[in-house]
C-alpha positions in Angstrom: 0.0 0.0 0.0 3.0 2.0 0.9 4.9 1.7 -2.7 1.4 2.9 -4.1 0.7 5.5 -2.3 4.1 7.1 -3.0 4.0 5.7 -7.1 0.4 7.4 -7.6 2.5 10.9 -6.8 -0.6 11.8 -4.6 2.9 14.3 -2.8 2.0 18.0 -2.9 4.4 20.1 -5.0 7.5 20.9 -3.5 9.2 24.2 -2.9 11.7 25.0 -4.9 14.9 23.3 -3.3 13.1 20.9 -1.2 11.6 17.5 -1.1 7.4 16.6 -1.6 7.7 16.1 2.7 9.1 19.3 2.9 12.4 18.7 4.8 15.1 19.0 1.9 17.5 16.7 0.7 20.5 16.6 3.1 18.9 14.4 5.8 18.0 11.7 3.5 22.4 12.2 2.0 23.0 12.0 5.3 21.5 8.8 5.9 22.4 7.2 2.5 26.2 8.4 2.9 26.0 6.9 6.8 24.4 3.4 5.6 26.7 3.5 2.5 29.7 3.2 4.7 28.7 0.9 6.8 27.9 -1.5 3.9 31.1 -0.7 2.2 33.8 -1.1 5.5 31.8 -4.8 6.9 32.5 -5.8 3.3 36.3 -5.0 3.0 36.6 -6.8 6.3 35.0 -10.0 5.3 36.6 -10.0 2.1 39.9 -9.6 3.8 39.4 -12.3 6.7 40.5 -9.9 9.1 36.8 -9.0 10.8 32.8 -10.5 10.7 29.5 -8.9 10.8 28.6 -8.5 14.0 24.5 -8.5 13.4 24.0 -11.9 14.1 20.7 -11.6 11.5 22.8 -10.3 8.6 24.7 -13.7 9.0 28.3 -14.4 8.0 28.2 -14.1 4.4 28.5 -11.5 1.8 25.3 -12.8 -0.1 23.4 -12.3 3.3 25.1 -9.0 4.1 24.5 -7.0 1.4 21.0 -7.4 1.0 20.4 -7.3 4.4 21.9 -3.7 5.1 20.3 -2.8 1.7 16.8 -3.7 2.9 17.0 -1.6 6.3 18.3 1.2 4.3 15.5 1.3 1.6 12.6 0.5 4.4 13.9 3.2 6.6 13.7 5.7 3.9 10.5 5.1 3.4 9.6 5.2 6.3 11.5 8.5 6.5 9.8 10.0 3.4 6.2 9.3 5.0 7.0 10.5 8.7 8.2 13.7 7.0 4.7 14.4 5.5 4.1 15.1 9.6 6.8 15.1 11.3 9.4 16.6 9.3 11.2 18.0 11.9 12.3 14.5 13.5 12.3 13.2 10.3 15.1 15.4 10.0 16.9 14.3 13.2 16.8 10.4 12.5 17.9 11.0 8.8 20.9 12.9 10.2 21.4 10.4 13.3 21.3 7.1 10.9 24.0 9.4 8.9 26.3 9.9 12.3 25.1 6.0 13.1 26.6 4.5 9.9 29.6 7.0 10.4 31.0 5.9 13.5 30.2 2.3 12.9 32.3 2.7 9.5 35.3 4.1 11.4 34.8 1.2 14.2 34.9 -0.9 10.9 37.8 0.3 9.2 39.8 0.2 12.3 38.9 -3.7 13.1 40.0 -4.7 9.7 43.1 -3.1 9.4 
């Protein structure tokens, strides 16, 4: 219902600059960048032997990595995109927190793999 909603474009018309929910694009960069790195770093670890995905439900391979941290990314986002229609405000902050989230975890990452 969710995917149909938002492919009927029933969205108002943005301003100029901003997304339909009205709270810009950098949030949602934010996030994207954040969960981008922390997809990238648990790979070059694997692939290297020198670390593991911690999540015990992503499990221990690449073929369960990947799309596992690719699905949480795509269902937060929209679930981002729909709480911004009302609450854009802490839309906002968890778009910017999952973009610190993924940060930190990244660097914890890079640094375990070395």
């Amino acid at each position: 219902a969710l995917v149909a909603k938002m492919q009927a474009g029933d969205d108002p018309p943005a301003e100029e600059g901003k997304t339909p929910s009205g709270m810009g694009p950098w949030p949602y960069v934010a996030s994207v960048g954040g969960d981008t790195a922390d997809l990238v770093t648990p790979i070059r670890g694997v692939k290297g032997g020198r670390a593991r995905e911690a999540n015990p439900m992503a499990g221990t391979s690449l073929n369960t990595i990947i799309p596992f941290k690719v699905a949480g990314s795509v269902g937060l986002h929209l679930i981002l995109r729909q709480l911004a229609k009302t609450h854009p405000k802490v839309a906002r902050v968890i778009g910017y927190a999952n973009g610190v989230k993924g940060g930190v975890v990244a660097a914890h990452n890079a640094r375990v793999s070395r």
